[in-house]
C-alpha positions in Angstrom: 0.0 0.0 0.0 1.3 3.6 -0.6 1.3 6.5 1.3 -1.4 8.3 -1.0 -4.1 5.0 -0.6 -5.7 5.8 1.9 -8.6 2.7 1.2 -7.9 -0.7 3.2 -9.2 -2.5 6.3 -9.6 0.7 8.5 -12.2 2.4 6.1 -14.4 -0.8 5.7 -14.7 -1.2 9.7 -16.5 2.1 9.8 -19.8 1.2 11.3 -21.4 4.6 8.9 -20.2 3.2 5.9 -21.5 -1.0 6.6 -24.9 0.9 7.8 -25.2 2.5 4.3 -24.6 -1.0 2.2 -25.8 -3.4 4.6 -28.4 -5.2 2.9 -31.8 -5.4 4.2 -35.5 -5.9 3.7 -38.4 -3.8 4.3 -41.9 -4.6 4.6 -44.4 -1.9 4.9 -48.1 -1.3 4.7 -49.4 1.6 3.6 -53.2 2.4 5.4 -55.3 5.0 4.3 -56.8 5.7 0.0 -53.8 4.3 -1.9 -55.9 2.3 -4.1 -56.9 3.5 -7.9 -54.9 6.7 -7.5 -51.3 5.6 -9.0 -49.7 4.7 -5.6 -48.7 1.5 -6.8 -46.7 2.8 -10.0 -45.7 5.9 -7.7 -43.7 3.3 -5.0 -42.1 1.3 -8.2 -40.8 4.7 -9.8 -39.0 5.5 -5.9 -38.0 2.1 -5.5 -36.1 1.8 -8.8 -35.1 5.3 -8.3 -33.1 4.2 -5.2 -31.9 0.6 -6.8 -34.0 -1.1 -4.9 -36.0 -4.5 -5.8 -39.3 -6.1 -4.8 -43.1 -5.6 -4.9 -46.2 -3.1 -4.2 -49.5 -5.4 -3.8 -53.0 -4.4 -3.4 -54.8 -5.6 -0.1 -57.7 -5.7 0.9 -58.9 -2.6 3.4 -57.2 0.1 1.4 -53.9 -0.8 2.1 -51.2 -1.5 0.1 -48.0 -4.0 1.1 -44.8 -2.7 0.0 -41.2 -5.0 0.1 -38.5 -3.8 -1.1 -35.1 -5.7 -0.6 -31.6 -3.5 -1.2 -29.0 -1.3 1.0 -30.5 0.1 4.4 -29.9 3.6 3.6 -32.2 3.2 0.2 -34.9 0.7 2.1 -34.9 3.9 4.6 -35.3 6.8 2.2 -38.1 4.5 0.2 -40.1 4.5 4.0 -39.6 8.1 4.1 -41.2 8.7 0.7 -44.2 6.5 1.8 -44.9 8.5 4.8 -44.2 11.8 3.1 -46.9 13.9 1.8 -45.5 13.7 -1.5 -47.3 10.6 -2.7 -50.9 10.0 -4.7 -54.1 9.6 -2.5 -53.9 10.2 1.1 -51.6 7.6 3.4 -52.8 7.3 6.8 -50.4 5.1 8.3 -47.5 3.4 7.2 -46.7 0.4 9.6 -43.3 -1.3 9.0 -41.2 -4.3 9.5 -37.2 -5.0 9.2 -36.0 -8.4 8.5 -32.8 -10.2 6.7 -33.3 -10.1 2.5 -34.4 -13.3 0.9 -33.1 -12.6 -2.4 -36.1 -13.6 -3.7 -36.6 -10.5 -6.0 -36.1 -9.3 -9.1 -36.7 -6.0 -10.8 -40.0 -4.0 -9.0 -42.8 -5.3 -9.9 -46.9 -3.8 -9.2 -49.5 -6.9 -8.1 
């Protein structure tokens, strides 16, 4: 290693930069009228936008289930968008859940 690289073991350890990449997955469901108003195509857009893959699927008592598998940082900025006032229809409540990916998914997909 020379004197001018300054990557190696030291910079992985930091805990800010393993927080950014580590790899997670996000379940959430969105309450409130985000049904027939483009809220669907609205999370896929966000999703891609942040590299993220996984699914936004109609259920039954106006919600809608979002997962989404990728870096923390992007599963967190997708949850902020969610809750944000920024999306169609009106959410409510956005409930959430963290868990390891399954590596299940591919692309994001509207069910």
């Amino acid at each position: 290693m020379s004197d001018t690289d300054d990557t190696g073991p030291a910079d992985s350890a930091n805990p800010a930069d393993s927080a950014n990449t580590e790899q997670t997955r996000l379940t959430a469901w969105v309450h409130g009228q985000v049904q027939g108003v483009g809220f669907r195509w609205w999370t896929r857009a966000r999703a891609l936008e942040l590299g993220l893959v996984g699914s936004a699927t109609n259920l039954p008592a106006r919600r809608v289930e979002v997962v989404a598998e990728g870096p923390r940082a992007a599963c967190e900025r997708l949850l902020a968008a969610l809750r944000s006032t920024d999306t169609p229809g009106q959410v409510d409540h956005v409930a959430e859940q963290w868990s390891a990916p399954k590596g299940d998914r591919t692309g994001f997909v509207e069910r």
